[in-house]
N, C-alpha and C positions, 0 to 999 in steps of 0.2 A: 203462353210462353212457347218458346222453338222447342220441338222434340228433339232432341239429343240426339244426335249418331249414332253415340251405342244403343240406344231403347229404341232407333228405329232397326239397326241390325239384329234386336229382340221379338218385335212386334209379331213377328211370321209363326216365332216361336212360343211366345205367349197365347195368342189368339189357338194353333193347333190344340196345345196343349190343353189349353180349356174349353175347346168345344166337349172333348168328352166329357165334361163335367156339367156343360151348360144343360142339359135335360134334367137333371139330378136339382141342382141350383137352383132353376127357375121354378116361381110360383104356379101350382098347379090349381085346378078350376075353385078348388076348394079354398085352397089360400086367397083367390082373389073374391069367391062370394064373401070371404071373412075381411077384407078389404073394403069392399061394397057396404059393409055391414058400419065397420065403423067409420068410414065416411058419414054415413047416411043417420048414424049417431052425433056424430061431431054438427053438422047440418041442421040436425034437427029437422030432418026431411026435406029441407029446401030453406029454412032459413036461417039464420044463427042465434038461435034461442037457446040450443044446448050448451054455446061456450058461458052464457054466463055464469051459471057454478064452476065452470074448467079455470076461469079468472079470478075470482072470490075466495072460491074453494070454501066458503060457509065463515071462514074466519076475519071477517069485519075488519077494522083496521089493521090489524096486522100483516093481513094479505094486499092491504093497499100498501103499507108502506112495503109492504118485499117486494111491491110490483116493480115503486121506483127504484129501490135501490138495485134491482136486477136491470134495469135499461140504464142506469147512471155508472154502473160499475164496467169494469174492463172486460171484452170480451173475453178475453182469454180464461176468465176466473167462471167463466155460465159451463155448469158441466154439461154431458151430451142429456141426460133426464130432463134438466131444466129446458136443455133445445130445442128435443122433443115437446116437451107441454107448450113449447113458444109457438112453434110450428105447428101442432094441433090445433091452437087458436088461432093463428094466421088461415089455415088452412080451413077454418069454421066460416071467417069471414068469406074466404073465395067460394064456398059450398052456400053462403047465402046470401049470394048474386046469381052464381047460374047452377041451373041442375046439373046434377049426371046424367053422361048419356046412357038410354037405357040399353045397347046394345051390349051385351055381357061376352059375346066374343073380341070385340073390341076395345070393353075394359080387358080382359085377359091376357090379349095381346099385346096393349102398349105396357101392360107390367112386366109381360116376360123381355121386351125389348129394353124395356129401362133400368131393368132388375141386370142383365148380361151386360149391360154399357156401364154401370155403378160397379158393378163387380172386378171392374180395370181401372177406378177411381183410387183415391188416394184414402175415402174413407168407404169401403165395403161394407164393412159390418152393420152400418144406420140399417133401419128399420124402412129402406126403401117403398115409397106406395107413389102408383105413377097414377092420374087418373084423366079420364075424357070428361071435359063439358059437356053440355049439350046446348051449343053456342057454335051460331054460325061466323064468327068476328073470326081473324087471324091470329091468333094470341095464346103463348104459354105465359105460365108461372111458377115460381117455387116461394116453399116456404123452409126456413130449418124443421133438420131432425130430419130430412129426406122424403118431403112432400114436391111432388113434382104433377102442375095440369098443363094438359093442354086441349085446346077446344075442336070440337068438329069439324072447322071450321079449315082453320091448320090442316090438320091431316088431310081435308078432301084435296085442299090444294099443293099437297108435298107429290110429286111427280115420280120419288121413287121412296124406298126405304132409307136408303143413305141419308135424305134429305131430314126425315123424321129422327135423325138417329143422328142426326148433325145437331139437330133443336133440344132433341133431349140432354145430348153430352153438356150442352150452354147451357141449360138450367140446372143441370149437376152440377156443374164448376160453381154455381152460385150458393148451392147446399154447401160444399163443399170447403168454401173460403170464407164461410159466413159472411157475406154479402150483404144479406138483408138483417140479421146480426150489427152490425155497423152502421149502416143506416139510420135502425131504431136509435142505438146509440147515439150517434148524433142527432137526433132530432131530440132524445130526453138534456143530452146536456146545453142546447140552447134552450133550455128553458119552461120552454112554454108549455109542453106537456107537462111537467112536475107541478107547474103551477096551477096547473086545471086539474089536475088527479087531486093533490094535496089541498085545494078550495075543498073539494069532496069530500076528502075524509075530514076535515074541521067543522062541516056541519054534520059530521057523521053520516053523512047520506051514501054510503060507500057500496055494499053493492053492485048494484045495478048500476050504479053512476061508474064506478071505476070500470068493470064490466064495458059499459058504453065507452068510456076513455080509449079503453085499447083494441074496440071494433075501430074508433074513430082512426087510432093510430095504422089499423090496420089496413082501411082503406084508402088515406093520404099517403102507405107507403105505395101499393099498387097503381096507384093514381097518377102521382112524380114519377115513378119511377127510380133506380136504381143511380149511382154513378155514373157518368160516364169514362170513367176508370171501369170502373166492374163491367161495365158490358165489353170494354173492349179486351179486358183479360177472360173473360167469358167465352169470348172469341176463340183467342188465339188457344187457351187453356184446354177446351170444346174439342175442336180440329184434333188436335195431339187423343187427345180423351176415345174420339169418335175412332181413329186410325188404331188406337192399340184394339180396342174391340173387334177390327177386323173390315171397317167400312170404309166405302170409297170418303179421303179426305176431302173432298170438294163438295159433297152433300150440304153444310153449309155455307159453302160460297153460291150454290144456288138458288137457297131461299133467298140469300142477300140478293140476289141481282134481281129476281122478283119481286122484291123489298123495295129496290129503287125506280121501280117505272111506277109502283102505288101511287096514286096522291092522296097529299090530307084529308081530303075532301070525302073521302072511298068509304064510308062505317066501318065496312069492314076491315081496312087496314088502321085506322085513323087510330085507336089506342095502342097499338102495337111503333107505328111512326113518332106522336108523342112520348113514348116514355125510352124512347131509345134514340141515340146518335145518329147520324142522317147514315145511309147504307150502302153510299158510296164510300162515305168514311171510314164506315166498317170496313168496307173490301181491301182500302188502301191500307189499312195497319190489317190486314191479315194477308196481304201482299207480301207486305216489307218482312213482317213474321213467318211465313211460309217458304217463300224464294221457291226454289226446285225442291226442297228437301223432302216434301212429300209423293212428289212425281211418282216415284214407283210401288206406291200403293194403289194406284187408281187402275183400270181398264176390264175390268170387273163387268159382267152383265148385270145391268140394272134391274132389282126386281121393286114391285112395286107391290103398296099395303096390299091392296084387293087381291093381287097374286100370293102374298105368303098367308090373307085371311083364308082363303078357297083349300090352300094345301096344308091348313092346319098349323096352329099359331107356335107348337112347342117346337118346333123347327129353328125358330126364331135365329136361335143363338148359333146355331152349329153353322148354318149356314156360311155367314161370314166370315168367321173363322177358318171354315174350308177354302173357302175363295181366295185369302191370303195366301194359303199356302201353294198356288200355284205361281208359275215364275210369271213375273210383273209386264204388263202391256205397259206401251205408251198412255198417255192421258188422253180421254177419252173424247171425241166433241160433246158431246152433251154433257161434260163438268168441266168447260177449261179455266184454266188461270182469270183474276177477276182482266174484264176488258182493258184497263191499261197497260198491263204486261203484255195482252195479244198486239196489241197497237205500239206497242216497242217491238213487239218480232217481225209486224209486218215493214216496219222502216226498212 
């Protein structure tokens, strides 16, 4: 959505005011080895063995049939507990596809960045865990309950922080509107998962088999992909997300234009292009979404991951914060408006 005028006349004042607090807020080394910890619980060290009791829960049919009636009912009615366990299990299947990475200042760091960008979201209080692959591909994800990865892969290629903090704000916005929430949903009420779960529990075979149902579920969700509604309110919802935190708003316009010279072809862009809208498309509806209106946020010195890892990760948050507050440059060449807008100015 377009930030609002008054919340952009807010942003300089929001971001200040909460740097002081960003050191206090953010997870400290300890919080995230305890992160680490239940990740690597959830994983089951690398594979997704431990969700299946997290599915079952020991209680044989009955947890089958809650399964469905929780994908079959209204979003609206899954409280934030339920979310949480939803996205625990989503998050077991992404943990048993690729590892973590083992680099623990770099888990530390994308939590304290993701942890300060949630905290200017619309739902703060989740239980935010941001975490790295150990996967060279191009590619975030989220789950509910405020599971947010993204791979190594990603970050080696984001050119500044902005950039990474443009990707994160987009897979907030998707915790945030239950994106993947909806999804499932529709997939249980066409049909055809109810009736492969509930085959299962009629031979009683429930378990492991329902268990496997909703890894299943969970991989054909990652696999498609999301809406292409949602990626595009993602987008524009992101941008807004990323600027009140205090970052240059064009950070995501530049993985997109990176996005668009990819080909399918590439591995390492190929599931990131398949499960998303082409990214020229994207740039044109966060064009028409953006206009000037974020122009005077941008002009900012670009600092990049390997420069805020070197000087120490709990900085993370203040930084930006501070940078807002000084009076606004022009936008910048190395974040401008996406190429068609330039090519209307050069006419």
């Amino acid at each position: 959505m377009r930030l609002p005028l008054t919340r952009l006349a807010r942003t300089r004042l929001v971001a200040t005011a909460c740097a002081a607090l960003a050191l206090t807020l953010l997870p400290s080394q300890g919080h995230s080895q305890n992160v680490m910890n239940l990740l690597n619980s959830l994983g089951g060290g690398g594979n997704a063995g431990g969700i299946l009791g997290a599915v079952t829960g020991g209680g044989g049919a009955a947890q089958g049939d809650d399964l469905i009636s929780m994908l079959s009912r209204s979003v609206d009615s899954i409280d934030e507990p339920r979310e949480a366990q939803i996205g625990r299990q989503l998050a077991a299947v992404l943990l048993g596809s690729k590892p973590l990475h083992p680099d623990m200042a770099l888990q530390r760091y994308v939590n304290q960045l993701g942890r300060w960008i949630s905290l200017q979201s619309e739902r703060p209080h989740l239980p935010w865990t941001f975490v790295v692959l150990d996967d060279p591909g191009y590619n975030a994800f989220a789950a509910p309950g405020g599971y947010v990865f993204v791979t190594k892969g990603l970050i080696d290629r984001c050119a500044d922080e902005a950039e990474l903090a443009g990707i994160l704000a987009h897979e907030i916005i998707h915790v945030t509107a239950k994106h993947h929430l909806h999804a499932m949903r529709k997939t249980a009420q066409s049909g055809l998962l109810t009736q492969l779960v509930a085959s299962q529990i009629k031979t009683n075979a429930v378990g492991n088999m329902v268990a496997s149902q909703f890894l299943a579920l969970g991989r054909n969700l990652y696999a498609r992909g999301l809406d292409q509604t949602d990626e595009y309110d993602a987008d524009r919802s992101g941008v807004a997300l990323a600027t009140r935190a205090g970052f240059d708003p064009y950070g995501l316009v530049a993985v997109l234009q990176q996005l668009r010279t990819a080909t399918p072809d590439n591995p390492m862009f190929s599931l990131a292009l398949a499960t998303h809208p082409p990214a020229q498309t994207r740039l044109d509806q966060l064009e028409l979404a953006m206009g000037k209106n974020l122009d005077a946020f941008t002009g900012a010195a670009p600092i990049t991951v390997a420069q805020r890892l070197s000087n120490g990760a709990p900085s993370t948050a203040a930084a930006p914060a501070a940078k807002t507050a000084t009076p606004p440059a022009a936008a910048p060449a190395r974040k401008p408006p996406p190429p068609k807008k330039k090519e209307k100015k050069a006419s």
